[in-house]
C-alpha positions in Angstrom: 98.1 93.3 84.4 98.9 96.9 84.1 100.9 97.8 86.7 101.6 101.6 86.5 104.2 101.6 83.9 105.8 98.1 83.3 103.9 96.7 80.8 105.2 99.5 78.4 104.0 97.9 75.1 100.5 97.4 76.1 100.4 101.6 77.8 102.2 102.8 74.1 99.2 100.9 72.1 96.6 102.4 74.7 97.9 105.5 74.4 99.2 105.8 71.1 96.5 104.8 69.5 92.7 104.7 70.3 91.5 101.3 69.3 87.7 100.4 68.5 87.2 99.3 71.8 89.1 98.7 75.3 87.7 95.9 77.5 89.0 96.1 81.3 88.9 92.8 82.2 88.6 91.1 85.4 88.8 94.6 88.4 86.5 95.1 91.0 84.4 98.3 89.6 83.5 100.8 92.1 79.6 102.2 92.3 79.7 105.3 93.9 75.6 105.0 94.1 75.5 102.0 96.0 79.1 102.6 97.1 80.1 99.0 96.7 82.8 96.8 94.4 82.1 94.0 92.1 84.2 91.9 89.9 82.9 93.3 86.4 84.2 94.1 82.8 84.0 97.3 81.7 83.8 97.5 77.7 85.1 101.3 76.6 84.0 102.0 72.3 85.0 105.8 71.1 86.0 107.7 74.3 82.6 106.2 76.3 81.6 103.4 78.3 79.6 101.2 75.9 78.9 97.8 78.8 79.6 97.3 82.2 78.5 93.3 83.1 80.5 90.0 84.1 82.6 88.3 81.6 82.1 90.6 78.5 83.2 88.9 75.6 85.9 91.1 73.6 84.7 92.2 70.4 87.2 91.9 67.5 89.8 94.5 67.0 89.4 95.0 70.7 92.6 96.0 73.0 92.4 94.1 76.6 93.4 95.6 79.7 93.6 93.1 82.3 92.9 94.9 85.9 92.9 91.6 88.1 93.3 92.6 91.4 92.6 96.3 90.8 89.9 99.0 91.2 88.1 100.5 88.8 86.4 103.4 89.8 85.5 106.3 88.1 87.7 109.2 87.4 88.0 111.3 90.4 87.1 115.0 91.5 89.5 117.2 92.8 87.2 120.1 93.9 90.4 122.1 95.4 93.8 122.6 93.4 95.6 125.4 91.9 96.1 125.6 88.3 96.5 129.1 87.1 99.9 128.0 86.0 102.4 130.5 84.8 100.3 133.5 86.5 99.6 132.8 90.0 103.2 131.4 91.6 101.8 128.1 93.3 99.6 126.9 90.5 101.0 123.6 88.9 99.9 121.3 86.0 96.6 119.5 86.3 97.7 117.0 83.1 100.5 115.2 85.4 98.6 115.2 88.2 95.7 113.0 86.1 98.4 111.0 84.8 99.7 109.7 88.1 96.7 110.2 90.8 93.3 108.4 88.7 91.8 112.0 88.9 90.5 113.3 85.6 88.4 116.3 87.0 89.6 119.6 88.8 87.9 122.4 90.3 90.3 125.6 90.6 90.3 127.0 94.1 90.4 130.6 93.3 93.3 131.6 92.0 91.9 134.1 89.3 89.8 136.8 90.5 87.6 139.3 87.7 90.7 140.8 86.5 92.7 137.8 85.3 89.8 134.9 84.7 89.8 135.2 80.9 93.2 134.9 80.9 93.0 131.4 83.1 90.3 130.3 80.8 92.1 130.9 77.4 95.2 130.2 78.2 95.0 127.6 80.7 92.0 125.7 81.1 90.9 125.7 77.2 94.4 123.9 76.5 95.0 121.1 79.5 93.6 118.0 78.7 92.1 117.0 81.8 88.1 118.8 82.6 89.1 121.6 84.6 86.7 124.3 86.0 87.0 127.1 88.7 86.0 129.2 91.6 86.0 132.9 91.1 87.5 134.7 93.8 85.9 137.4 95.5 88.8 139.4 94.5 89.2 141.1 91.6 93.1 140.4 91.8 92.3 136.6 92.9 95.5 135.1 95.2 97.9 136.7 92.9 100.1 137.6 95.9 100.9 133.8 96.5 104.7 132.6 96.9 106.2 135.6 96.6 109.5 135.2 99.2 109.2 138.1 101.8 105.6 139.6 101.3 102.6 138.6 103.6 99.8 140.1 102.2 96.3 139.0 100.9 94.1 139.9 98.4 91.1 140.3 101.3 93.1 143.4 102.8 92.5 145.6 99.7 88.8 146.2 99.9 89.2 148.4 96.4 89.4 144.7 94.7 85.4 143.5 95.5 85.0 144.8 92.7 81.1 143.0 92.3 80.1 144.2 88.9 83.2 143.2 87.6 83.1 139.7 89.3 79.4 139.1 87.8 79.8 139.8 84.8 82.8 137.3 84.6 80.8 134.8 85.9 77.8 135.2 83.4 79.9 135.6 80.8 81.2 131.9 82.1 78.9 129.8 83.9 80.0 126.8 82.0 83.0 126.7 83.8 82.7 128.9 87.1 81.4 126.8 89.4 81.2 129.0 93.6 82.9 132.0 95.0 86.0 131.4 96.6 86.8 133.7 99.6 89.9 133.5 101.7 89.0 134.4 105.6 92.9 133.9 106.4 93.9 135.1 109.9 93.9 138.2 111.3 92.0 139.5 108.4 91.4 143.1 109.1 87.1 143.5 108.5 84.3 140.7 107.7 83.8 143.0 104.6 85.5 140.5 102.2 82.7 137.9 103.8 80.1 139.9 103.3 80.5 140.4 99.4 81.4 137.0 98.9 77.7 136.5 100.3 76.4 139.7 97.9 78.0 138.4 94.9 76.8 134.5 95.4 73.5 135.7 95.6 73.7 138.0 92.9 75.0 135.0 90.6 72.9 132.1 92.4 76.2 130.1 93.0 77.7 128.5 96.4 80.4 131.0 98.7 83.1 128.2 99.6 85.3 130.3 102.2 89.2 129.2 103.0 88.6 128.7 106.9 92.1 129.9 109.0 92.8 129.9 113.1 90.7 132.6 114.5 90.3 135.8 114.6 88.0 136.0 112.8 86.2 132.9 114.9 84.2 131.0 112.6 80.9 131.7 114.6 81.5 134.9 113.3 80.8 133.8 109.7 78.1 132.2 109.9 75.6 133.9 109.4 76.7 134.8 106.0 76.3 130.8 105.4 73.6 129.5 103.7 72.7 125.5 102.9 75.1 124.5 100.1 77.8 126.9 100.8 81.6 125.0 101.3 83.8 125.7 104.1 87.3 124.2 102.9 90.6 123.3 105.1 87.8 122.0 107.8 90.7 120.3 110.1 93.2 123.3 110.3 94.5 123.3 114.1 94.7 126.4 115.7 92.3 128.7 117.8 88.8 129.0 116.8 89.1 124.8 115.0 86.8 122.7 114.9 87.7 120.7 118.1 88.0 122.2 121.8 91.3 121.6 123.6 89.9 118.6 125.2 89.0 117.4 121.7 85.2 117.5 121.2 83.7 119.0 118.2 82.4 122.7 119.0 78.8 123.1 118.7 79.1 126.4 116.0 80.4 123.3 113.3 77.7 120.9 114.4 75.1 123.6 113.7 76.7 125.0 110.5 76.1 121.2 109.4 72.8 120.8 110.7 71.9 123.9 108.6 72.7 122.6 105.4 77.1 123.7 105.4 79.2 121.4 103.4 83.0 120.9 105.1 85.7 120.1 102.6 88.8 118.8 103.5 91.2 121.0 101.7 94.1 119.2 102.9 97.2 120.9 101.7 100.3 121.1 104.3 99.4 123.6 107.5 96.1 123.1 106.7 94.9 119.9 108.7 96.0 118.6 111.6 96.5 115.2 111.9 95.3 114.9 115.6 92.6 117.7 114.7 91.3 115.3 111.9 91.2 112.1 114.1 89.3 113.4 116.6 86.7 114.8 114.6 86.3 112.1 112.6 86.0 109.6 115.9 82.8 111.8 116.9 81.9 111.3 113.6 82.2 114.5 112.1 83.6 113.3 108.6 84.5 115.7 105.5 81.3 116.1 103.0 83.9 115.8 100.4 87.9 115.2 100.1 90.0 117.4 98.2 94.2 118.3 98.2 94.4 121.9 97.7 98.4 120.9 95.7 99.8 123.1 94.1 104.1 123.8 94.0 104.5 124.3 97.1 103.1 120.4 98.3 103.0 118.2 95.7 106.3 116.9 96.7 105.7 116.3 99.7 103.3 116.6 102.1 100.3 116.1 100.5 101.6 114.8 97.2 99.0 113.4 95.1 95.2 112.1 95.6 95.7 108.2 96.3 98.0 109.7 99.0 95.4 111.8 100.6 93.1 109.1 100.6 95.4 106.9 102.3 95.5 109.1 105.0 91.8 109.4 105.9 91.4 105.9 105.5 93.9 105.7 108.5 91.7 108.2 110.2 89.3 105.3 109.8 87.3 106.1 107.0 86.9 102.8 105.0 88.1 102.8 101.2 83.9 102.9 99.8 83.6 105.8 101.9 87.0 107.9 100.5 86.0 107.4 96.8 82.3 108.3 97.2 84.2 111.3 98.8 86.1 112.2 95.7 83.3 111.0 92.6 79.7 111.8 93.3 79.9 113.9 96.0 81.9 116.7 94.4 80.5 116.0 91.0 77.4 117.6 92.7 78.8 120.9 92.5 79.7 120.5 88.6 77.2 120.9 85.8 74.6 118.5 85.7 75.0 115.3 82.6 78.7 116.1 82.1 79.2 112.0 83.6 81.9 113.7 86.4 81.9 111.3 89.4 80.6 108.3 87.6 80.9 105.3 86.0 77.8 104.1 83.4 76.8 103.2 80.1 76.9 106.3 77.4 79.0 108.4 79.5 83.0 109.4 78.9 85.2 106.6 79.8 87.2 108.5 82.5 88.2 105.7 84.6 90.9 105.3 87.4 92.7 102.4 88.4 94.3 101.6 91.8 95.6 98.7 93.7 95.5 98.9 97.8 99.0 97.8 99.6 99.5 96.5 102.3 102.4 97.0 104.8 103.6 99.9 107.1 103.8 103.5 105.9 104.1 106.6 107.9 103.1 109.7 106.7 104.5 112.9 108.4 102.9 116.2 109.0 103.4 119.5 108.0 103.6 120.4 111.9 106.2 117.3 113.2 103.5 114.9 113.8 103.0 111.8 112.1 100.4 109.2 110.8 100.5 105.6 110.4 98.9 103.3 107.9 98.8 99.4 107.1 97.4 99.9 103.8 97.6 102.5 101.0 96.1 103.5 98.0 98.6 103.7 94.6 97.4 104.9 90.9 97.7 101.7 88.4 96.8 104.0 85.4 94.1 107.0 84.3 91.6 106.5 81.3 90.1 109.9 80.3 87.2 109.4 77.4 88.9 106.0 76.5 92.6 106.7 76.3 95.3 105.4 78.8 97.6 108.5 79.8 101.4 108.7 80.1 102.8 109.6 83.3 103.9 113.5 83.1 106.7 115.4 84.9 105.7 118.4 86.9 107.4 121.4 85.9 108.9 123.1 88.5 108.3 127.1 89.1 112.4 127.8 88.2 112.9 131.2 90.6 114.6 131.7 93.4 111.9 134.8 94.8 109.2 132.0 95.4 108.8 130.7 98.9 
């Protein structure tokens, strides 16, 4: 069995080398369609998935990966990191983050705005291994401003920066890879006017507004009506005035009807931006995420919020069951990437990304960014990430190496 690492032989020829075919032998493979497991063999020939059926008999010259007592799933979807590295403070390294966490897709959260997008394109996303694409932000300066010890500012307060032409051109000039328009309504935010050209420029370009949702003011009731059917509102479960549960817990009725017209609610999770009694009491009335995402970047992915199988953990504790998590992260944000690029799913003739995991049992507690803390009998670990075919080695994280970052 591979077992994240031990079987060291078996990872250097899977890795090293990119045999004629890979048969995963023996896991329970994950539909995200049907959203059921079942014990299957999953037969990988150059970089795509050539047979999924019981019992597949290995051809010759064939490397065997045996995944008894694992999941097999399909690469996951991060719709909501940040992976300008090098440029925007926060940003980290999607390639370690595949290596260790069974995600294979990311979706930038708008850390480049008009200004520095080619840069993040040539330099960044046109080199990592892993697929990679991005929300524009509104802002021709994108989030820029992040990290820096001692300065509160957002790119939102300088209205000079919705800079539309700018921003739409960029997008055309990019549509492969430029997938909504990231807007940041953080607290306190001075005018609605960022809002309202995040609206402008998603109908100019015909793509979805996903806005960073803080503690009021602005209340959300306030931005809806710049919302339209499709449109994302991230970090769903952040406590605070204006959330998305009264003080006595009940979901307010401005959320039910932003999801009755069509909103989608990411998670977003990150540190201070979900509450972990916020996020169990929604999801009790049954007002669940539309789909799950981390939001890592430098300042988390050590702890906190960490890695993917680690997020998932947690909202299985806030009793969603494991089916319903990985549906969560494979088709469900694979339906805001372009269409017949395979993200989200695992058939014949598509690119073998594939994730392994095994579920734990025991007790683990998971704190909270505000003192609180979650408890879980089972959790989620990463056994190993195929992406088209190839095992990957486990990757480092660099770390940002200045002492001005907060």
């Amino acid at each position: 069995m591979l077992t994240g690492g031990n079987d060291e032989e078996q990872r250097k020829q899977l890795t090293e080398e990119w045999p004629p075919s890979l048969l995963i032998q023996g896991g329970q493979v994950f539909d995200p369609e049907g959203g059921c497991f079942a014990r299957l063999d999953v037969l990988v020939s150059g970089g795509k998935v050539a047979r999924i059926a019981p019992a597949i008999e290995a051809p010759a010259g064939a490397q065997a990966l045996d995944a008894t007592g694992l999941f097999v799933t399909p690469g996951l979807v991060d719709g909501h990191v940040h992976a300008f590295r090098w440029a925007h403070l926060i940003s980290l390294d999607v390639d370690p983050l595949s290596s260790r966490s069974g995600v294979t897709t990311f979706v930038d959260g708008g850390s480049s705005g008009s200004l520095q997008f080619m840069a993040f394109r040539k330099f960044v996303m046109e080199r990592v291994r892993s697929h990679l694409y991005a929300l524009l932000n509104v802002s021709a300066i994108g989030q820029m401003m992040d990290g820096l010890k001692g300065v509160d500012a957002w790119e939102g307060e300088d209205l000079r920066f919705l800079h539309l032409d700018s921003a739409a051109e960029i997008v055309d000039a990019n549509r492969d890879v430029i997938v909504g328009i990231k807007v940041r309504i953080n607290t306190g935010l001075p005018s609605l006017a960022p809002m309202a050209a995040a609206r402008e420029l998603a109908d100019i370009v015909r793509l979805p507004v996903v806005i960073h949702l803080s503690p009021a003011p602005p209340p959300f009731r306030d931005l809806l009506p710049y919302l339209r059917a499709g449109d994302v509102v991230t970090h769903m479960y952040h406590p605070g005035p204006g959330c998305l549960v009264d003080s006595e817990g009940k979901v307010e009725p401005e959320y039910v009807e932003a999801r009755q017209r069509g909103i989608l609610f990411d998670t977003g999770t990150a540190r201070f931006h979900t509450s972990f009694p916020v996020a169990q009491a929604a999801i009790q009335q049954g007002f669940l995420p539309d789909t799950i995402s981390t939001d890592l970047t430098l300042t988390n992915y050590r702890h906190i919020t960490i890695d993917m199988p680690t997020t998932l953990t947690k909202f299985m504790a806030f009793g969603l069951s494991l089916e319903q998590v990985l549906r969560l992260t494979t088709i469900a944000p694979a339906r805001m990437l372009p269409a017949g690029r395979g993200h989200g799913r695992l058939a014949v003739d598509l690119p073998a990304d594939i994730a392994l995991f095994a579920l734990e049992s025991g007790k683990f507690t998971y704190e909270g960014y505000f003192g609180d803390q979650l408890h879980a009998t089972q959790r989620l670990v990463s056994r190993g990430t195929l992406r088209e075919g190839r095992l990957l080695t486990p990757e480092a994280q660099e770390p940002m190496p200045f002492s001005f970052m907060r």
